[in-house]
Structures are given as structure tokens and as C-alpha cells.
C-alpha positions in Angstrom: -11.2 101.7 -84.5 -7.5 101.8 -85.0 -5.6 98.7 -86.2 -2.3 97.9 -84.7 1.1 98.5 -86.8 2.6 95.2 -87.6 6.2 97.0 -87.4 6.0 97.7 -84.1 7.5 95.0 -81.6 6.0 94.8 -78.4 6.2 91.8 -76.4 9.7 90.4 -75.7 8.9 87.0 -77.4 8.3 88.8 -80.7 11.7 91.0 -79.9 13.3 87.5 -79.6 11.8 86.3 -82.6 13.3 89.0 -84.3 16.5 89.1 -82.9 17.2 85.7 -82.2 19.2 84.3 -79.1 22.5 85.2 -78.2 25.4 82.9 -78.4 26.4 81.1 -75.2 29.9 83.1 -74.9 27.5 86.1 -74.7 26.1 85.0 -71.7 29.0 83.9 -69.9 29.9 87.5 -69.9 27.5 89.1 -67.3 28.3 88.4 -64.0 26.8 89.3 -60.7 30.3 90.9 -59.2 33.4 92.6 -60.9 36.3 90.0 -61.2 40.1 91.0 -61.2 39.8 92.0 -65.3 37.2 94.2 -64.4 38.9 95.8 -61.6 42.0 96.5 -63.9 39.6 98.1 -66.8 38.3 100.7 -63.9 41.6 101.0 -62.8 42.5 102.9 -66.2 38.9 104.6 -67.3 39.1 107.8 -66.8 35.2 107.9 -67.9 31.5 107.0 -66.9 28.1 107.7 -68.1 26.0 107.5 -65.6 22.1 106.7 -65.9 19.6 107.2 -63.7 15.6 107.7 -63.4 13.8 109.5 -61.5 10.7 108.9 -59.4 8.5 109.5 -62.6 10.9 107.3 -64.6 12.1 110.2 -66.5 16.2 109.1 -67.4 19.0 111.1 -67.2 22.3 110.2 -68.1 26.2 112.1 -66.7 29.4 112.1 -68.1 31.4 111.1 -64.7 34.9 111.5 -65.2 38.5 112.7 -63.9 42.2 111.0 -64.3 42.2 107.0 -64.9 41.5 105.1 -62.1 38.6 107.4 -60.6 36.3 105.2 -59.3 37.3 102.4 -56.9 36.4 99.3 -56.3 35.6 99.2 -52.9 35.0 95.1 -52.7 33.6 92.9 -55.4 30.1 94.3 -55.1 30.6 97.8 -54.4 32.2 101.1 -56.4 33.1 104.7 -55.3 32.5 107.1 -57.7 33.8 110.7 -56.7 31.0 114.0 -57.5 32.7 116.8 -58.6 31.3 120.7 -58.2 29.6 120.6 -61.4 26.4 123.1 -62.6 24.4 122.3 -59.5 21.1 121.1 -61.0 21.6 118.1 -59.1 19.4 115.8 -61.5 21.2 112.9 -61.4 21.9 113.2 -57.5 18.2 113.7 -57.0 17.1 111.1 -58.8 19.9 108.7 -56.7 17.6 109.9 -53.4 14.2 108.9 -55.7 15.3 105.8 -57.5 18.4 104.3 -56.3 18.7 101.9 -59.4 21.2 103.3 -61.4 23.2 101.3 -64.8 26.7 102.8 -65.4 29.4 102.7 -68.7 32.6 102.9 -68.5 35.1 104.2 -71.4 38.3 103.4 -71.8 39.3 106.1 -74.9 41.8 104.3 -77.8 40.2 101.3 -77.2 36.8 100.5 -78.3 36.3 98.1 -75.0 33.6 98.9 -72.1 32.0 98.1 -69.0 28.7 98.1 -67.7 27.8 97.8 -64.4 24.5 98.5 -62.7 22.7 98.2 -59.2 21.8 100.2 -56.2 23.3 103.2 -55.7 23.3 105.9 -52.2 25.2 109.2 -51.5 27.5 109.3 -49.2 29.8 111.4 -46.7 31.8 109.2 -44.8 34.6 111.3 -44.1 37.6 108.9 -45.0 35.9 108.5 -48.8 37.9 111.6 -50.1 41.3 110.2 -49.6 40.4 106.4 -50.9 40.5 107.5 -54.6 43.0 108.7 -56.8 41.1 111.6 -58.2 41.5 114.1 -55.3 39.2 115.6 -52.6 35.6 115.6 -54.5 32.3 117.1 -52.4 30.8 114.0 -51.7 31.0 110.2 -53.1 28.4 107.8 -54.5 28.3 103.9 -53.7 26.7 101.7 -55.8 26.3 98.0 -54.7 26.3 96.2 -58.2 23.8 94.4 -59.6 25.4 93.3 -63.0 28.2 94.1 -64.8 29.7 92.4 -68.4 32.6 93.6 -70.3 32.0 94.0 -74.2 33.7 95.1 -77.7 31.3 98.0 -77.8 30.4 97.5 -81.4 29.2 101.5 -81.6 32.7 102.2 -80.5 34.3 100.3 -83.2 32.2 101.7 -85.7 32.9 105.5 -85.4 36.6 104.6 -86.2 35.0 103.9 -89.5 34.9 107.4 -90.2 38.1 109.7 -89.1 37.1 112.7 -86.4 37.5 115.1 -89.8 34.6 113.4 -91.3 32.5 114.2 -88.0 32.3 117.5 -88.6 32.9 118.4 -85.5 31.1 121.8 -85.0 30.2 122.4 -88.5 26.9 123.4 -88.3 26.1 122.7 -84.4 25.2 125.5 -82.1 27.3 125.4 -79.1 25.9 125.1 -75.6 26.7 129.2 -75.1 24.9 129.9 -78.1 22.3 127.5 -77.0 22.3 129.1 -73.8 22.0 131.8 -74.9 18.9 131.8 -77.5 16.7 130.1 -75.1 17.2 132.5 -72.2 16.9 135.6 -74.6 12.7 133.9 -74.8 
């Protein structure tokens, strides 16, 4: 019979135990609707990673972005987020009409400062959307009624200013996505 790995944590009492409890600051930062600071940081993002899941629970996870100021905030509990023509494989979309639950970060590049929001999410076409944002005429829009959102110092951020975009090496060694392309269509 196989015996258990005592590394491996897997109840959230012994993740806690491990981790500990967060400070009380820490939880004063997740709220259940964006307030006028959070407004302002969408307002200048220009960028979004969007995460879904599907019906099978498989995640996916989209760059969203376009010029500062993108997505809208419709009302306190509801964003706009424009869908540009992209590659047309629709995961993300799809899994939107599956699993509408949907957790969102938002980028604001210089800084190293984010937002997370998540909730319920649905596609739209109402046909006034397109003119509501400031990033143009996109296909179609998604709302997402929020769930919660917190603003953070992304610590991940700060730390890959630790190391200057030289010391990435940026392409060295990486196959591009042609070239990846590429070799697994030539199968």
C-alpha cells in the first residue's frame, strides 16, 4: 500500500499552518465592489489577463489589452471589457458560455501595482457598447458583474526589476511561436 508524502499539503488548515494568517491590513484590501482608486487604476491599464475555465475545469488565461483606459467601469459592480478580432479559437469566449466565473488582472506597466477582480461574466451585443469605451469599435463586449476585487504591490512584479530586461535573455534560446508553429504542423 502506498504511504502518503508528508510534503504534500492538502487540507487548507495544514496550508494555514504553514503559511500562517495574514495581517489585518491584508484583509481590508478585498472588497466586494471597485471604489473610486480602483476606478482610476482601470482608467490607465492598458492590460488584462483574463482567466477562465471551462465546463471540464480546464483554465485558460488571455492577454486583454488595447490603449489605457480599455475597460470601463460600467457601475461599481460591473466592467466592460472590449474583444478584439484575435486568432478565432474562441477558448476563452467559449468557456465564458460554459462557466461564467471568470478572475481577471490588471497591469499597469512602470509600476509594479495590480488589480484583481473576479465574478460572473456574459457576452454581450448591445449595440451602444462599442462607443462607451475608449478603445474603439471592438466585435463584441464582455460584462462581468464582480465578485471581488483587492489592489496589491504585486510582489512578482517587483521582483523581475531585480534583474534588468538584458539579463532575461529575451529570446536567447526560445523558439518563437512561428517556429513553434511551424514544427508541430510539419508532424
Amino acid at each position: 500500500m502506498g504511504r502518503s508524502d508528508p510534503h504534500r499539503i492538502d487540507t487548507p488548515s495544514a496550508l494555514r499552518a504553514r503559511i500562517g494568517e495574514p495581517n489585518p491590513a491584508t484583509r481590508q484590501k478585498v472588497f466586494d465592489r471597485l471604489d473610486a482608486q480602483m476606478t482610476a487604476f482601470l482608467a490607465r491599464s492598458p492590460l488584462c489577463l483574463l482567466s477562465t475555465r471551462d465546463a471540464d475545469g480546464t483554465l485558460e488565461v488571455s492577454p486583454k489589452g488595447d490603449r489605457p483606459g480599455f475597460t470601463l467601469a460600467e457601475n461599481e459592480k460591473t466592467l466592460l471589457i472590449p474583444d478584439r478580432k484575435g486568432n478565432k479559437l474562441l477558448f476563452g469566449l467559449q468557456n465564458i458560455l460554459a462557466n461564467p466565473q471568470v478572475g481577471l488582472i490588471f497591469l499597469l506597466p512602470g509600476t509594479d501595482e495590480t488589480l484583481r477582480v473576479s465574478g460572473r461574466a456574459e457576452l454581450r451585443t448591445d449595440p451602444d457598447l462599442p462607443h462607451r469605451c475608449r478603445s474603439g469599435r471592438p466585435r463584441r463586449r464582455r460584462a462581468s458583474e464582480r465578485g471581488h476585487s483587492s489592489g496589491q504591490i504585486a510582489r512578482p512584479v517587483g521582483r523581475t526589476r531585480r534583474a534588468q530586461v538584458a539579463d532575461w535573455g529575451v529570446r536567447s534560446g526560445c523558439v518563437g511561436r512561428v517556429a513553434m508553429v511551424s514544427r508541430r504542423t510539419a508532424r
